[in-house]
C-alpha positions in Angstrom: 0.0 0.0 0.0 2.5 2.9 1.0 4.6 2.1 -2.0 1.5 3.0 -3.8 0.8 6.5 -2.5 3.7 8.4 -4.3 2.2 7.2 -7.9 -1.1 8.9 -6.9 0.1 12.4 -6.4 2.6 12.6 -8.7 2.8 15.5 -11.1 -0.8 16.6 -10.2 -1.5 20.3 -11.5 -1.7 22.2 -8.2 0.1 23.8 -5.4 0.4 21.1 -2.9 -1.2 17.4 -2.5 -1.5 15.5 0.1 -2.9 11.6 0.8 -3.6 9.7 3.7 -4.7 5.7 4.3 -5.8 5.2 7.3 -6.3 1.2 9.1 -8.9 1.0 12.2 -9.2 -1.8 14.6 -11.5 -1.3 17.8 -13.2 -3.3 20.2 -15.9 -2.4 22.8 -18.2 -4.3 25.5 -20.8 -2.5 27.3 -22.5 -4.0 30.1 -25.5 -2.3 31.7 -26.8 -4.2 34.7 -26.2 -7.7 34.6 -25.9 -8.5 30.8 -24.0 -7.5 28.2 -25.5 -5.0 26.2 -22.9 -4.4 23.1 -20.1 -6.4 21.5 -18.5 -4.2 18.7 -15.1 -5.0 17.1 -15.1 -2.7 13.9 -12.4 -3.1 11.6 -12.1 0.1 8.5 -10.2 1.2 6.0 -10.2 4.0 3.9 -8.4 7.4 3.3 -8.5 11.4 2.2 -6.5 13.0 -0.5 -5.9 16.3 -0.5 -5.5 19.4 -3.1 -4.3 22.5 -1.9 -4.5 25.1 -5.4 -4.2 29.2 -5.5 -5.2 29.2 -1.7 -8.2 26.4 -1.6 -7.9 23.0 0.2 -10.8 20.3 -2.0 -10.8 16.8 0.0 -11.7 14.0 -1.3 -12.3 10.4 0.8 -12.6 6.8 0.1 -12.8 3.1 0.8 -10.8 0.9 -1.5 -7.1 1.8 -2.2 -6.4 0.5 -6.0 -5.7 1.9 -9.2 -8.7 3.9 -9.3 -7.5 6.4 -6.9 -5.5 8.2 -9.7 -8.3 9.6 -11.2 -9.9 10.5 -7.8 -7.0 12.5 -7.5 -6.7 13.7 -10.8 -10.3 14.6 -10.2 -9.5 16.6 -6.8 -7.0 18.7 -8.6 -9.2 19.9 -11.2 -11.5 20.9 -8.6 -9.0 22.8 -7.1 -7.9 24.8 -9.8 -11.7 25.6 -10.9 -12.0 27.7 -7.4 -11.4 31.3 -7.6 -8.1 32.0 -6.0 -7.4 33.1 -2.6 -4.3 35.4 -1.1 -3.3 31.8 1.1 -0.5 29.9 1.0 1.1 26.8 2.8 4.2 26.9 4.7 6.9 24.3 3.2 7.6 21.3 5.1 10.3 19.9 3.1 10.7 16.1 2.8 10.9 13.2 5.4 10.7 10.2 5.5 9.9 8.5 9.2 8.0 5.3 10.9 6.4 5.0 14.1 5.4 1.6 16.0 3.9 1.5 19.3 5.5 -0.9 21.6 3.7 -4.5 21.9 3.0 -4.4 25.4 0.8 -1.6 24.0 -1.2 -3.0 21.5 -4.8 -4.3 22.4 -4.8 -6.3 19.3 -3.0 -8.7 21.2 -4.9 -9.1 24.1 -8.1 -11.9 24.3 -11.3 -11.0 24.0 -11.9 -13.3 27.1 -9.6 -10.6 29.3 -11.2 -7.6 27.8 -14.6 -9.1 29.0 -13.5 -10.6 31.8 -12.0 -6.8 33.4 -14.8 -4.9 32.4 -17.4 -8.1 34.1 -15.7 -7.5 37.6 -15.9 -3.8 37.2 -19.9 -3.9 36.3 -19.9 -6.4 39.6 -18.7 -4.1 41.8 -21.0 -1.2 40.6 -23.7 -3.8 41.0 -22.8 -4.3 44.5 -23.9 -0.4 45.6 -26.8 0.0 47.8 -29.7 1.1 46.4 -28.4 0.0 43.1 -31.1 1.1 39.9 -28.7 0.4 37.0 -25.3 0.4 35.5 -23.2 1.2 32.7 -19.8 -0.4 32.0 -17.6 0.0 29.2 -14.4 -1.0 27.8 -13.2 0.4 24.4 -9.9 0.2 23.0 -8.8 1.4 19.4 -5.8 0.9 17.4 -4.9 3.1 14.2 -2.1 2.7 11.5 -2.2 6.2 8.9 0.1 6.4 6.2 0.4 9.7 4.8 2.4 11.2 1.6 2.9 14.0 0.1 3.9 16.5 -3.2 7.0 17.5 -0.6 8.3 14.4 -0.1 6.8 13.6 3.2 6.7 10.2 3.9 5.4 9.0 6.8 3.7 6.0 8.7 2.7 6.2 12.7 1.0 3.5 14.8 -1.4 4.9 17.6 -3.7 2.9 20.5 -6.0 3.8 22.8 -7.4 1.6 26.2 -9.7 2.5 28.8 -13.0 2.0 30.7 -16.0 3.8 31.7 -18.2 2.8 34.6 -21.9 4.9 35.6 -24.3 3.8 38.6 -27.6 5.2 39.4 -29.1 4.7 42.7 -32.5 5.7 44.0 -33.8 6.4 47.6 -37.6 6.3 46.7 -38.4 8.9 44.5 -34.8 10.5 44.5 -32.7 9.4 41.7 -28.6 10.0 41.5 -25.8 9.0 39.1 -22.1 9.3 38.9 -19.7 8.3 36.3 -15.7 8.1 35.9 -13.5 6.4 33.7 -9.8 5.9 33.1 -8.1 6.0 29.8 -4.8 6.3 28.0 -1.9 5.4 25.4 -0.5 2.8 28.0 -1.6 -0.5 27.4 -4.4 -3.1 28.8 -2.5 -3.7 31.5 -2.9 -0.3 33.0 -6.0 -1.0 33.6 -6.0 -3.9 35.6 -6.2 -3.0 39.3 -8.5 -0.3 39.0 -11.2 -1.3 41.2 -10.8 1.6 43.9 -11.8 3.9 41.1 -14.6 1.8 40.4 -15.3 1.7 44.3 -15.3 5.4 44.7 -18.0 5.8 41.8 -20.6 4.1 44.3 -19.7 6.0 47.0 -20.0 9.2 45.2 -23.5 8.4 44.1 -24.5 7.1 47.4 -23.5 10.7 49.1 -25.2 12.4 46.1 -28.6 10.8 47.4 -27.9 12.9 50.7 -26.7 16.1 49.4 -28.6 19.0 48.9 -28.7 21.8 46.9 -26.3 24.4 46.3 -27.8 27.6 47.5 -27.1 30.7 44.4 -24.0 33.0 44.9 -20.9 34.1 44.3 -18.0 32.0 46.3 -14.2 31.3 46.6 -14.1 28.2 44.8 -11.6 25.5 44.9 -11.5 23.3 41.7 -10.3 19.6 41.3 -8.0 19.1 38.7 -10.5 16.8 36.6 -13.3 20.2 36.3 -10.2 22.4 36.1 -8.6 20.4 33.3 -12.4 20.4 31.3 -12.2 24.2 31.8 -9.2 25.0 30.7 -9.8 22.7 27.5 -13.1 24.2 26.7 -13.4 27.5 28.0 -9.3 28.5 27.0 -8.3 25.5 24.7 -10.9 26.5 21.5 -9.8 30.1 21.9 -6.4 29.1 21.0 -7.5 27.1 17.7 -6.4 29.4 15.2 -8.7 28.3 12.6 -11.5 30.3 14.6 -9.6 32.9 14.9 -8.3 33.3 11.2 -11.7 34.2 10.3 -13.0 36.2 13.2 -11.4 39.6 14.1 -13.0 39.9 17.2 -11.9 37.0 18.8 -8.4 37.7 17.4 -8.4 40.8 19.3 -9.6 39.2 22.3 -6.7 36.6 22.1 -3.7 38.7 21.0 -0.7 37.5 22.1 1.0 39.4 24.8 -2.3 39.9 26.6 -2.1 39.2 30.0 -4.7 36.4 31.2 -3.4 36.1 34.7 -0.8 35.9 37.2 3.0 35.3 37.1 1.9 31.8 38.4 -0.2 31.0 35.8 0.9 28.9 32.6 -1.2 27.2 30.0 0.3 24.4 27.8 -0.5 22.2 25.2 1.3 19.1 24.6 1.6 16.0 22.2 5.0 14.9 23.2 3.6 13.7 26.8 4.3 10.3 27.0 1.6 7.9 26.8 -1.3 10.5 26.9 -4.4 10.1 25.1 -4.1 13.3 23.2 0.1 12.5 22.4 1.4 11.8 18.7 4.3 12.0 17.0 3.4 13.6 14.0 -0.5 15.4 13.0 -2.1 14.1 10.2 -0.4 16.7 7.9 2.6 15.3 8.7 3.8 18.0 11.2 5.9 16.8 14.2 3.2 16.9 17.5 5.3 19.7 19.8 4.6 21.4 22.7 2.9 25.3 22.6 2.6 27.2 25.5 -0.6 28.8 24.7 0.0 30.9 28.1 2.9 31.8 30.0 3.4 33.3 33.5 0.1 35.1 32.8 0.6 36.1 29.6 -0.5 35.0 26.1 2.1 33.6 24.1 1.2 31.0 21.6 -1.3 29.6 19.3 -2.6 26.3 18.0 -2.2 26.1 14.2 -2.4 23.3 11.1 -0.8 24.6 8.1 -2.9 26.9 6.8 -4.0 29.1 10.1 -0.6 29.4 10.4 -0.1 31.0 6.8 -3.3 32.9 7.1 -1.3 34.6 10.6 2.2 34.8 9.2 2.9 31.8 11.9 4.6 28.4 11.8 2.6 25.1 12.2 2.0 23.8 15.6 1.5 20.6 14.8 -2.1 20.3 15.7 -3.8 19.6 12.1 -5.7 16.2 13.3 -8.7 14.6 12.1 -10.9 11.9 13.8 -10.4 9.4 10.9 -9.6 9.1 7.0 -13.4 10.6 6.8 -12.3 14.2 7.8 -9.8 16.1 6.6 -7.2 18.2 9.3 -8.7 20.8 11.5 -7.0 22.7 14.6 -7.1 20.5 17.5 -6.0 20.5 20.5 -3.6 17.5 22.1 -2.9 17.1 25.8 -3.9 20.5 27.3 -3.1 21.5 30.9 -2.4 24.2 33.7 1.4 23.6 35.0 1.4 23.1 38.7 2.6 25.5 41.2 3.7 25.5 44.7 0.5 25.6 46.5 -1.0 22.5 48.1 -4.6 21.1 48.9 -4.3 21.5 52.2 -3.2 25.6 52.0 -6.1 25.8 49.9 -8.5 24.6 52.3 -7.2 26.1 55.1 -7.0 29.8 53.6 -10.7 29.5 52.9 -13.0 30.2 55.0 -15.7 30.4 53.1 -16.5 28.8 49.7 -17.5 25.9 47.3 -14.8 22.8 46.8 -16.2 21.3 42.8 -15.1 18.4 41.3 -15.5 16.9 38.2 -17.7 17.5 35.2 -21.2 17.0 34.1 -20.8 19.2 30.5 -21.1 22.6 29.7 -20.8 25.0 27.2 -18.5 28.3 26.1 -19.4 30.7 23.4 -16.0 32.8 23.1 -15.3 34.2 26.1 -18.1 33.3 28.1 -18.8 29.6 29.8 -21.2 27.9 31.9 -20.1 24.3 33.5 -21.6 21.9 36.1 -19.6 19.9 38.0 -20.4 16.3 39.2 -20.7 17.2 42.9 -19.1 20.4 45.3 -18.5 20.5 49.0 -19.7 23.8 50.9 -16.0 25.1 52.9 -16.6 26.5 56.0 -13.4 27.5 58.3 -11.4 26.2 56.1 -12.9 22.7 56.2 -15.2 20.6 53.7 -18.4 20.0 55.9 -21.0 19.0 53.7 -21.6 17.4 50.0 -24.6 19.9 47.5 -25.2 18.6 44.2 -27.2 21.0 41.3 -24.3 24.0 41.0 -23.3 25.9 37.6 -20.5 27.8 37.1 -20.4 30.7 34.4 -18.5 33.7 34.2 -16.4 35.3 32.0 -13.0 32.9 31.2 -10.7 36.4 31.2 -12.1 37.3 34.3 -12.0 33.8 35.9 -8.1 33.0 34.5 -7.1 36.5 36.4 -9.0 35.5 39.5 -6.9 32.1 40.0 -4.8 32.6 43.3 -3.5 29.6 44.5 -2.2 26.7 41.7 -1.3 23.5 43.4 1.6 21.4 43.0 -0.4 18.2 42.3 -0.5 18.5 38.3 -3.3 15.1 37.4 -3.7 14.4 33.3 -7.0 12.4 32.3 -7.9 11.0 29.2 -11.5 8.4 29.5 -12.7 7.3 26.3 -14.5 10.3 25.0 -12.7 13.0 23.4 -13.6 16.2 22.0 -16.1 17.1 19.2 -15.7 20.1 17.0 -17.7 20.7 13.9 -19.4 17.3 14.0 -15.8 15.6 14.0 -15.6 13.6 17.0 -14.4 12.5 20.1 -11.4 13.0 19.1 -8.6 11.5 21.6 -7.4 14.6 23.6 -5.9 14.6 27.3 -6.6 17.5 29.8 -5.7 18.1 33.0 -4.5 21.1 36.0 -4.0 21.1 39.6 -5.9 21.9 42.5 -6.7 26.0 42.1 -8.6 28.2 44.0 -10.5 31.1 42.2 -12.3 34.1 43.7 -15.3 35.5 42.9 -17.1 32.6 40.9 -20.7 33.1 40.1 -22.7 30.0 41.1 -26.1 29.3 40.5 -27.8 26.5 42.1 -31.4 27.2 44.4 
C-alpha cells in the first residue's frame, strides 16, 4: 500500500497534495446491569486525499485503495484549480521520511477478548454491588490506528497509535430521589494499565450514594476551589478553542480578544498544550499533515504567548505550524485540534487551599457545559460547601459561568499536584468527533465565581 501512495500524487496540476490511508481496529463491551449490552469489534479502511490550489484546500475520501484512486486524485486537482483563488499559501515542510510503532506491550490487538470481558465483568460487579443500586453502565473500548500519509513535498510517513480504557456509571434511588455518577480511566498505555482499577470503580458508588444525601447548592458568588478533573475540562473548553487558530483566522474579534502578549493572569499561571507527553491520550508524534506533534505554550506566567495552528491558520497569521492539524479518521480532513492541554502546577498545596478558605465551594468533576468565546457555563459532578477552612458537607445542582478572562485573572492559588486524564471520549468540533485529547490542571482556587444553584 505505502509504496503506492507516491504514484497517486505525482505530477498533479496544483500547489500542494497531500494523501492519507488510514487502518482502524476497535473493540468495545458494554455492560449495563447484569448482561452485556454491546459487542462491537469494527475493523475500516479508507483514506483522504488532499489538493491545496491558489489558496483552496478540496478533500476528497474513500474506501478501496487501487488503481482507481488516480483519477480520484486527478479529479481533486481539477476541482482545485476551478476555485477562484485566494491570497493563502502553505508553509513548506520539506521532505521526510519517518516510521512510528507502538510498543507490543501496548497493542490491544494482542490481548483476548476473554480478558477484555472478563476486566470490564468485575468492574460492572462491583457497581452492581452499591446500595440502592437502579442500573449500571460499563464499558471498555480500545482502538488501534495505523495512517500512512504522503505528500507533493516528499513527506513520507507511517505512525502506529492505541488507545485503552473504561468507563463505569451507577444510578441509585432512595424512593423517589434518583442519582448518578460516572468516571473512567483511559490512555496510550496498554491493557494492563488497567488492571487494578477497582478503587476507582469503588469510589464511583460511594460518590453516588452521598449524592442521594446532598442538597442543593444555594445561588451565589464563592471562593471556589477546583479539582483538577473540572479544572482540566475548563481550561480545554473554555481556553483550549480560543487558541484554535482556525476560529480565529476568520473572526477579528476573537483575534483581538486573544492577542498574544495579553495578560490572562498571574506570574503563576501557565497554559500548555502538549503531544510529546508520553503515553497520553491526546500524544502523537506527527499530526495528520505530517507535522511533528510539539509542545505550545498557549500561556505563560500570565501572559499569552502562543497559538494552536495546522498549516494553513498558520499561513493565514504569518505563523509556523504547531502541529495540531488532526482529524478523527480518513473521513475528515485536518482541522485545529488541540492535544494534551493543561495548567502547569505551582507551589501551592490542597491542604493551603483549604485552610486559607473560610468560606466557599470545593467542585469536582464535570457533568458538561458550554463556552461561546469568552463566556462559559459548567456543572460539576458534585461540590463540598468550605466553611473555616474545612469541607463540611456534599450539595449537588451548581453551575459555574462567568467570563473565562475574568475567571483565569481570578486564580490565586495553583497546586503542585498536576493530574492528566484522558476516558474514552474526546472532544467534538464541527461534528468531528471524540477525538482522543488529554486534559488536565491542579488543585486551584479562584475568587469571585458566580454559582447558580437554588
Amino acid at each position: 500500500m505505502r509504496s503506492l501512495l507516491p504514484d497517486v500524487i505525482r505530477g498533479l496540476a496544483c500547489d500542494y497534495a497531500d494523501i492519507r490511508v488510514e487502518q482502524l481496529e476497535r473493540c468495545r463491551i458494554v455492560f449495563r446491569r447484569r448482561e452485556v449490552d454491546v459487542v462491537d469489534r469494527a475493523l475500516d479502511q479508507g483514506g483522504c486525499i488532499r489538493a491545496f490550489h491558489r489558496g483552496n484546500w478540496v478533500v476528497a475520501t474513500f474506501n478501496c485503495v487501487d488503481e482507481r484512486l488516480d483519477e480520484l486524485a486527478r479529479d481533486t486537482a481539477r476541482r482545485a484549480e476551478e476555485l477562484p483563488p485566494q491570497d493563502i499559501v502553505l508553509t513548506s515542510l520539506g521532505s521526510r521520511e519517518d516510521s512510528i510503532r507502538i510498543p507490543r506491550s501496548r497493542d490491544p490487538r494482542l490481548v483476548p477478548f476473554e480478558a477484555k470481558h472478563a476486566l470490564i465483568s468485575h468492574y460492572n460487579d462491583i457497581l452492581l454491588e452499591t446500595p440502592g443500586v437502579v442500573s449500571t453502565a460499563a464499558t471498555y473500548l480500545d482502538a488501534w490506528r495505523r495512517t500512512d500519509f504522503c505528500s507533493s513535498e516528499g513527506r513520507r510517513i507511517d505512525q502506529e497509535s492505541a488507545h485503552t480504557g473504561f468507563s463505569c456509571q451507577v444510578y441509585v434511588r432512595d424512593g423517589t430521589n434518583i442519582q448518578d455518577y460516572e468516571d473512567s480511566f483511559g490512555k496510550a498505555q496498554g491493557f494492563d494499565s488497567l488492571r487494578d482499577r477497582e478503587p476507582v470503580v469503588e469510589r464511583i458508588g460511594r460518590i453516588a450514594l452521598d449524592l442521594l444525601k446532598a442538597g442543593p447548592v444555594p445561588a451565589g458568588t464563592y471562593t471556589v476551589v477546583v479539582d483538577p478533573s473540572l479544572a482540566g475540562v475548563l481550561v480545554h473548553e473554555a481556553f483550549g478553542h480560543l487558541s484554535e487558530a482556525d476560529y480565529m483566522a476568520s473572526d477579528e474579534r476573537l483575534r483581538e480578544l486573544v492577542k498574544p502578549g495579553t495578560r490572562f493572569g498571574g506570574d503563576a499561571l501557565t497554559i500548555v498544550d502538549d503531544a510529546t507527553l508520553p503515553g497520553e491520550r491526546g500524544s502523537y508524534v506527527y499530526d495528520d499533515e505530517g507535522v511533528p506533534g510539539q509542545r505550545t505554550d498557549l500561556v505563560k506566567h500570565g501572559v499569552l504567548t502562543g497559538r494552536l495552528h495546522d498549516r494553513r491558520s498558520a499561513a493565514q497569521m504569518q505563523d509556523v505550524p504547531t502541529g495540531n492539524g488532526r482529524a478523527l479518521s480518513y473521513r475528515f480532513a485536518p482541522a485545529v485540534r488541540m492535544s494534551n492541554t493543561f495548567i502547569e502546577p505551582d507551589e501551592a498545596n490542597l491542604d493551603d487551599m483549604m485552610e486559607e478558605t473560610e468560606s466557599g465551594l470545593y467542585v469536582s468533576g464535570s457533568r458538561g457545559g458550554m463556552t461561546e468565546l469568552e463566556t462559559f457555563t459548567f456543572s460539576p459532578q458534585y461540590a463540598w460547601v468550605i466553611e473555616h477552612g474545612r469541607r463540611t458537607r456534599m450539595v449537588r445542582d451548581a453551575m459555574l459561568t462567568g467570563n473565562v478572562f475574568r475567571t483565569l485573572a481570578n486564580i490565586d492559588m495553583i497546586g503542585d499536584d498536576l493530574t492528566l486524564f484522558g476516558g474514552i471520549g474526546g472532544c467534538t468540533k464541527a461534528g468531528q468527533g471524540p477525538l482522543p485529547v488529554g486534559f488536565g490542571s491542579p488543585h486551584l482556587r479562584i475568587r469571585d465565581v458566580t454559582v447558580g444553584g437554588r
